[in-house]
N, C-alpha and C positions, 0 to 999 in steps of 0.2 A: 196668492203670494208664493213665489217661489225658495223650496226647503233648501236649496243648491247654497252655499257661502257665495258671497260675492267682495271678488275680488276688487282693489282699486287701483291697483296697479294697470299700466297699460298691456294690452296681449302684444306677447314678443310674435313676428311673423317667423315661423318655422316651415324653411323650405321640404317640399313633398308633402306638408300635411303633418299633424299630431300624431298620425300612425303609420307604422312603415310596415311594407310585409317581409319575413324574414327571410334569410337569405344562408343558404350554409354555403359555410367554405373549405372548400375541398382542400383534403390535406397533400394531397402531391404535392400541392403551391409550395408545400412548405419542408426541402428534404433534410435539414438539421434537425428537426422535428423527428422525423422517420428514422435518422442515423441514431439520436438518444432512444429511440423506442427499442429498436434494433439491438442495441447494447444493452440497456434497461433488462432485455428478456434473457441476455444471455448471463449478464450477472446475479439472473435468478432463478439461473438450472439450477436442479438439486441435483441429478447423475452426473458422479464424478466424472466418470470418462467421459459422458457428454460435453462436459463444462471444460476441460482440457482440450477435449478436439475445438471447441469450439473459440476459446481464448486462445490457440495456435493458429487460426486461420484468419484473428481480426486483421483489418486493413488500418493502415497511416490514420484513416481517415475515423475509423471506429477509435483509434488507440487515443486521439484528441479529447473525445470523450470520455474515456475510463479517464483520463490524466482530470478531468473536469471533477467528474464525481469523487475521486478519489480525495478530491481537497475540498469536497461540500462540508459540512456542518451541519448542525440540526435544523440549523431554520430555514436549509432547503430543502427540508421534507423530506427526503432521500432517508430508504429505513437503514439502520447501520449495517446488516449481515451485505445488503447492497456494495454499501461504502468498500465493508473486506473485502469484497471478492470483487472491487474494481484494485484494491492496492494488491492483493494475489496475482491479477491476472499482469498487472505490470512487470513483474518476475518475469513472465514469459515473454518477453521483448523487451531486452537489456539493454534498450538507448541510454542515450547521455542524459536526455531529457526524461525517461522513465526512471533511471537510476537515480538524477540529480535529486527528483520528488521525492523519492522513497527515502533516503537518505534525511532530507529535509522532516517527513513525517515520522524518521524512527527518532530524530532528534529534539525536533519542536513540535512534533504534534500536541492536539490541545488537549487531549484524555491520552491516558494511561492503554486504553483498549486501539488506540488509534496506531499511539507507538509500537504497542505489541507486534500489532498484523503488519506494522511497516518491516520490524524488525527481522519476523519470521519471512517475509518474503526478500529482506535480502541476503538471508542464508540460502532461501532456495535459488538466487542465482549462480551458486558456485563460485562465487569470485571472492577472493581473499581482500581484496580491494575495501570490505564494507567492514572488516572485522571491529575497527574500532567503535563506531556506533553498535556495535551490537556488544562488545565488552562493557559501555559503558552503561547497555540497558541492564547487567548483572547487577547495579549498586542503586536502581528503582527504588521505593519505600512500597508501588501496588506488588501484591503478588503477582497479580497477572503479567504485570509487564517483565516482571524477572523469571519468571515462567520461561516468557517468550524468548527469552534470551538465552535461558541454558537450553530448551528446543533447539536453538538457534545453532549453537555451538556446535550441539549434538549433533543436528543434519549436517552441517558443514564440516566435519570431522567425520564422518562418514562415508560421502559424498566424494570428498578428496580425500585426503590425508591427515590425522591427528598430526604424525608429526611437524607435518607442513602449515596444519594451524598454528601450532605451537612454538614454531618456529619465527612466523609472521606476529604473533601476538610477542611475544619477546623483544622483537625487534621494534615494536611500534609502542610498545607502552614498560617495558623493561619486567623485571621479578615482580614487581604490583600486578601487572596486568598476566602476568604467568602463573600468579596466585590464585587469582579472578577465576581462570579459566580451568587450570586443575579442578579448583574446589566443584565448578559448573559443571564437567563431564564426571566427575566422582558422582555426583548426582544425579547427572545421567544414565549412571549406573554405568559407564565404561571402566571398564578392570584399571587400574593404578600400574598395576606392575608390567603394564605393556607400555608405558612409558618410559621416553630418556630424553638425557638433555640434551637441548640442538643445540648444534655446532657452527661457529664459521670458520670456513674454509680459508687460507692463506691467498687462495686466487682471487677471492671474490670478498675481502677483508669487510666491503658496506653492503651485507646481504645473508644473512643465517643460511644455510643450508641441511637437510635432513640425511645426509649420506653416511 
């Protein structure tokens, strides 16, 4: 008598056989595979200057991918220092579509740590364009993310021009958002008394100017 279970189901025919030999498949086949690996490795230099030269010289085609990771979440496995240093490297190629994202994660990102890194990266583009999302990361309830903001202020007032910040934030959010941003460089530890009030000009009456 046989110890085997026996089935009474009918056997399904399975073409090639119950066992197949295995077969590997070569990754060439597959080069999006290769482009995230590709990126994967470069958003996890540790040497700064390496990780600079190397976020300066992604292509169209690498930057599709940071813009991917960058908007993962956790239950894409994606470890978070990853995630920052795909919204970092978007600073450094200041599209419509780079910008538009950043923007969108200093605003509605899902954590506190998310907005932060969006925040801080778009002070490092320079552009006075982003100030209100990052004025309004000063009134956060995390610390981190209010952190990030007077960081924010700080780079970008340094970078360019306090008074041209100051100037910009005036005009876009009036004495509340001038409030804001004094208080945020006072804590930055930028001197007070190198401060004055911008001005507009009678040529240019819809436009503050610093002169």
């Amino acid at each position: 008598m046989s110890d085997q279970p026996v089935s009474s189901e009918p056997e399904l025919p399975i073409p090639g056989g119950r066992h197949r030999p295995s077969v590997t498949v070569g990754r060439s086949g597959i080069p999006a595979l290769r482009v995230r690996e590709r990126v994967e490795t470069i958003l996890r230099t540790h040497d700064f200057a390496e990780a600079e030269r190397a976020f300066g010289e992604m292509t169209p085609e690498d930057l599709a991918v940071v813009r991917v990771i960058a908007q993962e979440g956790a239950a894409s496995g994606i470890e978070p220092p990853v995630r920052y240093a795909a919204i970092a490297a978007l600073a450094r190629h200041p599209s419509t579509a780079n910008l538009n994202l950043l923007t969108d994660l200093a605003r509605l990102g899902e954590d506190f740590y998310v907005r932060g890194h969006a925040v801080l990266a778009l002070a490092h583009t320079g552009s006075y364009a982003h100030l209100a999302p990052i004025l309004a990361a000063l009134e956060a309830t995390e610390p981190f993310e209010r952190t990030a903001a007077v960081k924010a202020l700080h780079h970008l007032a340094t970078v360019t021009s306090e008074d041209a910040v100051r100037a910009h934030a005036l005009a876009g959010g009036g004495e509340e958002a001038m409030r804001r941003l004094d208080a945020a460089l006072a804590e930055a530890g930028r001197p007070a008394e190198a401060r004055r009030e911008p001005r507009v000009t009678e040529a240019d009456p819809g436009g503050p100017t610093t002169s």
